[in-house]
N, C-alpha and C positions, 0 to 999 in steps of 0.2 A: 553669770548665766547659770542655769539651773543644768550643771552638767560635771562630770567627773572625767576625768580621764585616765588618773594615776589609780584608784583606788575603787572595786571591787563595793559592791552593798552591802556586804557581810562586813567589812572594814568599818564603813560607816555607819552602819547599825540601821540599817535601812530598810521597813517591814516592806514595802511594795515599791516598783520603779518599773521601766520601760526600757527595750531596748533598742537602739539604733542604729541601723549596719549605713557606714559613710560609704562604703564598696559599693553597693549596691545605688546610692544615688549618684557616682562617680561612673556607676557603670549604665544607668540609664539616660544620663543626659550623654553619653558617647554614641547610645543606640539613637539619641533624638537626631546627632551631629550628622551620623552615618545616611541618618532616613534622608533629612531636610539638604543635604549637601554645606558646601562653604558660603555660598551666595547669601543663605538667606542669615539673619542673627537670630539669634535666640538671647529673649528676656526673659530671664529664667523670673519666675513668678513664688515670692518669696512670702506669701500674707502670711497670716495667720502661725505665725513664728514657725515660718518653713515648712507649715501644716504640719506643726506639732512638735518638727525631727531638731528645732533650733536655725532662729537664725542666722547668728554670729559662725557656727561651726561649718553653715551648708554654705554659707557666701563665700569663706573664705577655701572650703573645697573646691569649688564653681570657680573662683576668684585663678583658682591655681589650673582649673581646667580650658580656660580663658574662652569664659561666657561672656558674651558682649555687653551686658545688662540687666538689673534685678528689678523687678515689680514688684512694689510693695502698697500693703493700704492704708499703716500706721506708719506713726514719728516712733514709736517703740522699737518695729522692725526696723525703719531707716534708721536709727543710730545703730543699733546689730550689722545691719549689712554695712553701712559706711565705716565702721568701726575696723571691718574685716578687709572691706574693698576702698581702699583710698580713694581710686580714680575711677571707678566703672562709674559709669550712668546711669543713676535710679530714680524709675518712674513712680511718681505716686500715683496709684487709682485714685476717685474718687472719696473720700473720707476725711480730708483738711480742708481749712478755708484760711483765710489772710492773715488772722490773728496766729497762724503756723510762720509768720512771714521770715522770721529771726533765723527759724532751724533752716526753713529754704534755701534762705541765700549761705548761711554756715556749711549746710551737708551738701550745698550745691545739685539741687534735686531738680526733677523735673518735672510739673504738675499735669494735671490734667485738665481740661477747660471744657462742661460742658455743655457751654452754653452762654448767652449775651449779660444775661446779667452775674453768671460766675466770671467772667471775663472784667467783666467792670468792677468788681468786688476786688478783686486782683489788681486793677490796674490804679486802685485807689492806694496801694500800698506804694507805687512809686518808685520799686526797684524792676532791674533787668529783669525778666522772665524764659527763663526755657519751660517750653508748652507741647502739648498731644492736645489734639483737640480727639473729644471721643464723639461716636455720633453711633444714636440708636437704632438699629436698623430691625428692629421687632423683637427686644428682647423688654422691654416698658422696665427699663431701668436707666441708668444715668447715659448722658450724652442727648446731646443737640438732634433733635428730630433730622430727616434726608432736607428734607422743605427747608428749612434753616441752616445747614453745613453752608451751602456758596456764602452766602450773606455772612456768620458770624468768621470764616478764614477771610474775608476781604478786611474782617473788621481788625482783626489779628495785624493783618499784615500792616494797614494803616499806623500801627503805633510805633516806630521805632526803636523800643523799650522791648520787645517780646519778640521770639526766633520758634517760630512752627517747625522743630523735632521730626513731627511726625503726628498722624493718622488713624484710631484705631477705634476697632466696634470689638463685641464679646457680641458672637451670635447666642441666639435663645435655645434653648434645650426642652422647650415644652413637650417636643415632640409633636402629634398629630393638632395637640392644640394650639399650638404656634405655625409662625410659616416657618418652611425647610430652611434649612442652610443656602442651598444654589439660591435660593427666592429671595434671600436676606443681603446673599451678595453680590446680585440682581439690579437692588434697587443702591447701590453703590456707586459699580460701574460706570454707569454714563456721567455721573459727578465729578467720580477721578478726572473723565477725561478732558472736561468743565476745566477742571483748578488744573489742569497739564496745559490748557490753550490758553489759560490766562496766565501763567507762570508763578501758579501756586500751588502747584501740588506739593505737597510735602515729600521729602526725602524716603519715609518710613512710612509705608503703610502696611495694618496689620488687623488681619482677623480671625487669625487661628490660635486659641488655646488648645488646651489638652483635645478634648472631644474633636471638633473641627481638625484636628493635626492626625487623628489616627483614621478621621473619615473622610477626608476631603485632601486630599496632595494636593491637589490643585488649586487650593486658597494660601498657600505657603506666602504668597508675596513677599514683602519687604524679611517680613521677622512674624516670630511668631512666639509666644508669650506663655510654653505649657506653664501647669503648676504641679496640679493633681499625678498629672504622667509622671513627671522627675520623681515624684516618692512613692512612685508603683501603685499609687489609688485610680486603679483603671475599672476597677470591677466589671462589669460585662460590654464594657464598650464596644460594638463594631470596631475589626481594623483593619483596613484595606492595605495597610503597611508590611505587616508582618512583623512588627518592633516586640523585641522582648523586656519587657522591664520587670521587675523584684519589687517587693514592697521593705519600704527603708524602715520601715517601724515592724519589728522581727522578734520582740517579744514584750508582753505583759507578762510579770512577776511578783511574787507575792509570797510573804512567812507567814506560817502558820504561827500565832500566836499565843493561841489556848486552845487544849483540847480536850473532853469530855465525855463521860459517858451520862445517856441520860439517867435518872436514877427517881424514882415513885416521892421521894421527899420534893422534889420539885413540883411535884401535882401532873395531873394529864397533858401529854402532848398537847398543844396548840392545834384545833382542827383547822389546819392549814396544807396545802398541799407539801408533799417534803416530810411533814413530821412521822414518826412512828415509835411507842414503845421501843424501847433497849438499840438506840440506836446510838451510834459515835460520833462526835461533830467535830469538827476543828473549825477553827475561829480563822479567819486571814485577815491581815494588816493594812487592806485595801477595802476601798466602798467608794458611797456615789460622789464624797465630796475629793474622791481623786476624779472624778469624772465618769465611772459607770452606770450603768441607768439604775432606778429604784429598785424595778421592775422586769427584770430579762425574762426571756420565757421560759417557758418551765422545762425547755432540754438544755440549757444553760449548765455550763459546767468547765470544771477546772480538773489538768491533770498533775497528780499526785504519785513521785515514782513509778511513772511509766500507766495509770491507772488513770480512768476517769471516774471524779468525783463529782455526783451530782449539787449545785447552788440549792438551799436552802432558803426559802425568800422571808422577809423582806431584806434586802439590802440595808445596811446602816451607813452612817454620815460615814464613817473610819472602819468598820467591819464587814467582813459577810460571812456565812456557815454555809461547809459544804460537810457532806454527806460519809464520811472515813468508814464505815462501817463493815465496809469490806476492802478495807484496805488496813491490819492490825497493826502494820509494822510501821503508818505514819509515824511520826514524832515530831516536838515540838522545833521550832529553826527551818521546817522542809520548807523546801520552796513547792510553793503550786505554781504552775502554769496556766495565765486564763489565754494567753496566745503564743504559742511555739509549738515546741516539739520535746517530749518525754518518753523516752524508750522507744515503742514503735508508735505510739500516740501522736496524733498533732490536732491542734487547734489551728486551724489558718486566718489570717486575717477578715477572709467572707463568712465561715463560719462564726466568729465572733459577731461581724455585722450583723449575722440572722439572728442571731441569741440577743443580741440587745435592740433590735429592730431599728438599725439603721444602714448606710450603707459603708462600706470602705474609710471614703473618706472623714464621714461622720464621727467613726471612733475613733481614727487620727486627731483631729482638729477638735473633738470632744473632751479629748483627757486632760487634765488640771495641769496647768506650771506647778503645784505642790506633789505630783507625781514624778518622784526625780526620772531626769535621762540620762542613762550612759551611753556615751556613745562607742561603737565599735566598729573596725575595719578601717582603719583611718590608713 
């Protein structure tokens, strides 16, 4: 795993890394427990390798905080999380088909079915199946249309080979261009109560992730499946809760490499924004091929002993220049700051987002596996 525990960057010789407070994810899924009560479970929602924080290290925190179940959307993440959690139940979203068949039944997972002919695809491989059937209720992504739900769980239940789990939609987030949340789980409703008079409703029914979980209490049903929430990527969500969560990715780090003054042998500044006669650069050990954009905008900046130093653009594969010019006492080994805190300075994780024009979650799930993690607060 792309992670350290014993030893420090400077140890490793390490020009740029990441870092990771476990406290902080330990302490927001206690706030998720606190909100939703004991009734309902929580699948703690693991893609995108933890959305960035690891997911060997968050599963087996979670593992110890005794999360009912992890969501994931690779066989990458499922060996990580099963590696950590022996026995919990992990759901795979959408993203394997049968040729996955071997890992299924090995990691003992639990698929997702969206639909008659993924159902048949599956059922061509011949083993036992633990199943979620998902179903779209206006987000025009995966899962079995409203119209088709009764028809493909009768079809589920027909095979003696396969155990309906549970139940789940991901409502849509369009906003005004989509339908609402209550309208999405509107056209559910009268279904449930469908597969409850036939004695098929599933045990688990669920359609609250993050977003829906801080605006909607009253969709909690069976379980609910944040992801975004547990690593503090809330960004301006409505919350009708009052939940406080932290963002578990707590800082971007970076050495100064090289640094220079500019000097008339090199010919005229670059007329580019940033440049100017008799200015100071330092070089950092970070760029876009750890994951930051080409392009950030032009108030884009990194802090340098307590000081902010303006980005210098363009961006390189493995470099970027920031602006030392006033700040004389840089040297080479400092660390810069593109997210934390330095002296009374801070970069916070939304400020970061505005500087690279995305949101929260984006520069979590953005940043390279070649940008090491350390994790911290274990």
């Amino acid at each position: 795993m792309n992670s350290n525990h014993h030893h420090g960057p400077r140890q490793l010789g390490e020009a740029a890394w990441r870092e990771i407070d476990l406290s902080a994810i330990a302490s927001n899924y206690r706030a998720i427990r606190m909100a939703i009560g004991s009734t309902t479970k929580i699948i703690a929602c693991l893609k995108q390798d933890a959305y960035g924080c690891g997911a060997e290290q968050v599963a087996a925190l979670l593992c110890a905080a005794d999360v009912d179940a992890f969501g994931v959307v690779s066989i990458v993440d499922a060996l990580a999380v099963r590696k950590a959690a022996p026995r919990k139940p992990i759901l795979m979203y959408p993203g394997i088909g049968p040729n996955a068949v071997e890992l299924v039944r090995k990691l003992d997972l639990t698929i997702t079915i969206s639909g008659e002919e993924d159902l048949r695809s599956w059922l061509s491989t011949g083993i036992p199946l633990k199943i979620f059937v998902k179903v779209d209720l206006g987000f025009w992504r995966a899962g079995v249309a409203p119209s088709g739900l009764r028809h493909l769980i009768d079809l589920c239940a027909s095979h003696a080979n396969i155990v309906v789990e549970g139940l789940y939609a991901h409502l849509s987030e369009f906003g005004q261009a989509g339908a609402s949340a209550p309208e999405q789980v509107t056209r559910l409703l009268p279904l449930l109560k469908e597969l409850e008079a036939t004695g098929h409703r599933p045990a688990t029914i669920m359609v609250s992730s993050s977003e829906s979980l801080l605006r909607h209490p009253e969709f909690d049903m069976d379980a609910v499946d944040p992801g975004a929430l547990l690593f503090g990527l809330t960004g301006s969500h409505a919350d009708r809760r009052g939940l406080f969560v932290r963002p578990a990715l707590s800082a971007i780090k970076a050495r100064i490499v090289a640094l220079k003054a500019s000097d008339d042998s090199m010919g005229a500044p670059p007329d580019l924004p940033g440049y100017r006669a008799a200015m100071r650069l330092a070089v950092l050990g970070i760029g876009w091929g750890h994951g930051m954009p080409r392009y950030p905008r032009s108030k884009a900046a990194v802090l340098i002993r307590g000081r902010r130093a303006a980005i210098v653009p363009p961006v390189h594969l493995e470099h970027l220049r920031v602006d030392v010019s006033d700040i004389p006492e840089a040297e080479l080994g400092d660390e810069a700051i593109l997210l934390g805190a330095s002296g009374a300075e801070r970069i916070t994780l939304q400020d970061l987002a505005d500087a690279w024009d995305t949101d929260e979650t984006g520069v979590a799930c953005g940043l390279r596996e070649n940008l090491r993690r350390i994790h911290l607060g274990e």
